[in-house]
N, C-alpha and C positions, 0 to 999 in steps of 0.2 A: 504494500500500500504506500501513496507519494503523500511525505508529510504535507500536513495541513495546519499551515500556524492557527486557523480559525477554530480548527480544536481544541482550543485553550483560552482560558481567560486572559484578558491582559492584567497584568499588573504593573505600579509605579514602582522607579526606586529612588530610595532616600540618604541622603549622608547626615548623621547629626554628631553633631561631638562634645566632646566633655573636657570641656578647656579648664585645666586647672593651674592655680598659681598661688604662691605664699602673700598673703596682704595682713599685715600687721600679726605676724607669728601664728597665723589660723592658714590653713589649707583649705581654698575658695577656687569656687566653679561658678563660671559663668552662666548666667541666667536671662533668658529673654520673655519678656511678657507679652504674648500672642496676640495681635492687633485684628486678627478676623478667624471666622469661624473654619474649622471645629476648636473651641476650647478657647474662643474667643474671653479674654483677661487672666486666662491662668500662666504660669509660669511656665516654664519650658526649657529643653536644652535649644541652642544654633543649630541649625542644619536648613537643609533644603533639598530639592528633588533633583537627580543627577540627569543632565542635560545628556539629549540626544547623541549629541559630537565628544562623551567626556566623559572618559575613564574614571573609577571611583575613588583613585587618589590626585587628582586634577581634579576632582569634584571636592571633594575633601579642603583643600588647598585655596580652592576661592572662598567656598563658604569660608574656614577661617581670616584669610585675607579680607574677606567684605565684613566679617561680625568684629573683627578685633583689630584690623592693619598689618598684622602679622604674616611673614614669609614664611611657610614650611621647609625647613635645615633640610638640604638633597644632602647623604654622606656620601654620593655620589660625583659632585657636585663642589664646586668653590665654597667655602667658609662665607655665610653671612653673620655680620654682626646681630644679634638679640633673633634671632630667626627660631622660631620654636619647632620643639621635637614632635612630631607627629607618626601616630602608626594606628594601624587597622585595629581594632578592640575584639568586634563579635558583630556578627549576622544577629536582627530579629525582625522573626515572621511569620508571627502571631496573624490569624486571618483577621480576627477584631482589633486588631492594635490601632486600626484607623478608621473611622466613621464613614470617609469618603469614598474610600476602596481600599481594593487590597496594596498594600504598601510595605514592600519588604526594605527593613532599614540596616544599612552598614554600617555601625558606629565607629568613631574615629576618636582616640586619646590624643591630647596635644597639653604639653607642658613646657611655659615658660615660666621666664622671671618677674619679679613684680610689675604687675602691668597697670597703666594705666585707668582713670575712668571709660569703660567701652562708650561708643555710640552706637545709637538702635541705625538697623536699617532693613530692608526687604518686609516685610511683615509684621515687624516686630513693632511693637506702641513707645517699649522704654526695656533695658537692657542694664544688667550691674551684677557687680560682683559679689557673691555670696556666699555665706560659709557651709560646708557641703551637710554639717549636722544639721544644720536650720534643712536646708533642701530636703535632704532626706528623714524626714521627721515624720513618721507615718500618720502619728496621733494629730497634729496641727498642721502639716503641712509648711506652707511658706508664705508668710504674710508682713508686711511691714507698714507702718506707717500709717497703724488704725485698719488698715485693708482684711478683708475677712481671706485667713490660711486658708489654703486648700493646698492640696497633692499636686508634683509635678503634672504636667500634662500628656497626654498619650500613655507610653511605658518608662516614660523619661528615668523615674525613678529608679528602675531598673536599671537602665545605661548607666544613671550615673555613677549607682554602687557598686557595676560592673568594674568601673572605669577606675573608681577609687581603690577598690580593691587590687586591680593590676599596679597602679601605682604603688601601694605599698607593700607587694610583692616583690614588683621588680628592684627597686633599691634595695633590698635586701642581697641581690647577686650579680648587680649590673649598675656601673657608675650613672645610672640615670636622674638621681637626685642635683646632681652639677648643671641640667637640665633648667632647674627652679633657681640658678644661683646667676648671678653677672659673669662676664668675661675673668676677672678678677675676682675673688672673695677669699674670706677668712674659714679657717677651721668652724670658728662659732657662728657664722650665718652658713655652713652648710650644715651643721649640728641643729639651727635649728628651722632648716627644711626640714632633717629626720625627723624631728621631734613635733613638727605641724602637721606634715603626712602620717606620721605613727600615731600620733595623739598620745605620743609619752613623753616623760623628762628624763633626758640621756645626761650621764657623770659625763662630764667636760674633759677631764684628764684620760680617762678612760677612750671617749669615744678620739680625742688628739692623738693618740697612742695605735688605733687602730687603723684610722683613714691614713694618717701618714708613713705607716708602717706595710699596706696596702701598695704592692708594685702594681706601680703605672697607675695608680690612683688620683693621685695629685703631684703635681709640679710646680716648685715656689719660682714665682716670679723677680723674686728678688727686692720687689718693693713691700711696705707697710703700709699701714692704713689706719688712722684714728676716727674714724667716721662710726665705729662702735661707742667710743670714748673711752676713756682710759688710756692703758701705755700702749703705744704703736702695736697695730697684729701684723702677724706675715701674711702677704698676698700669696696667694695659690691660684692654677690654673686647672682646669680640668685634662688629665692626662690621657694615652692613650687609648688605657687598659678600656675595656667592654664589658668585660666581665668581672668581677670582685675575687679573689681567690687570697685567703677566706673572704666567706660574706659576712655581710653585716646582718646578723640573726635577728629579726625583730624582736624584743623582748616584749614580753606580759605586759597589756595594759592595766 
């Protein structure tokens, strides 16, 4: 028999992603507040529906570039300055996961350094950064500003705790916490990435002892830094290494 695409339903696909970044010692995911219907004023993760002409990491790539200004880091590719880490998370396609149709969505993890006030655009009414306990907060939901909580929108909630979850997995075995830091930084602002991501408090001497003891983990720059306060820190760069050997165990919250 000569296939028959008409034998099949169509369906749409979707990129959305779970942009996370350190903002004031908390581990925050970006949030957009849905400007039209389905789920018209609830919360929601960035994404959008992947174009015709555009592969699902080119699709991936704008949407972050249009929700945030941000470049996706090619390791492929020449060194951009502040360019954020970007990779494929999980497939979800759930048949009810969207009102409109059926809508199979590719989630996308993307992590940088302290970022900015976002601006809204495409769909969105208003856009900001939020701490991922507040988002994920099954009982209330996410509400600010007098506004009645509710649940992320769609499956969001899922993505996002997907998404946090690979995050604090993966630094555990792979220098991806350098991800969430500047070009330059200190021992004690990548200690306390660990410790926003993990939602624990790490011994200082202890975790100094590990990361720089950690081949190809970090490489000193050779400058200081008083922008902590106190006496001068050494500047670090993020090193070769990919993988951690040993890792960094997450300990017990």
């Amino acid at each position: 028999m000569p296939y028959d695409p008409s034998a099949f339903p169509p369906f749409a696909v979707t990129v959305d992603l779970v942009v996370l970044t350190v903002r004031r010692h908390a581990l925050c995911a970006l949030a957009v507040r849905r400007g039209e219907p389905p789920y018209q004023g609830r919360w929601a993760l960035p994404g959008g529906f992947v174009r015709g002409d555009e592969d699902l990491a080119t699709a991936a790539a704008r949407e972050l570039a249009e929700e945030t200004g941000l470049l996706a880091h090619d390791p492929a590719g020449p060194s951009i300055a502040n360019a954020a880490h970007l990779e494929q998370l999980a497939t979800y396609g759930d048949p009810q996961r969207d009102p409109r149709m059926r809508v199979v969505s590719v989630a996308h993890l993307a992590l940088a350094p302290d970022l900015p006030a976002p601006r809204p655009g495409g769909d969105a009414r208003s856009v900001r950064w939020a701490p991922v306990e507040d988002l994920l907060d099954q009982e209330s939901g996410y509400g600010r500003d007098g506004e009645q909580a509710a649940p992320l929108a769609f499956d969001h909630a899922r993505i996002l705790a997907d998404g946090v979850e690979r995050a604090r997995s993966k630094i555990e075995y792979s220098s991806l916490a350098t991800a969430f830091c500047p070009q330059e930084f200190t021992v004690g602002e990548l200690r306390r990435v660990y410790e926003a991501v993990w939602g624990v408090a790490l011994d200082p001497r202890n975790f100094h002892r590990k990361v720089t003891g950690t081949p190809g983990f970090l490489v000193p720059t050779g400058g200081t830094t008083t922008r902590q306060g106190g006496r001068p820190a050494q500047l670090f760069r993020a090193g070769g290494a990919t993988l951690l050997n040993p890792p960094m165990l997450r300990p017990e919250a």
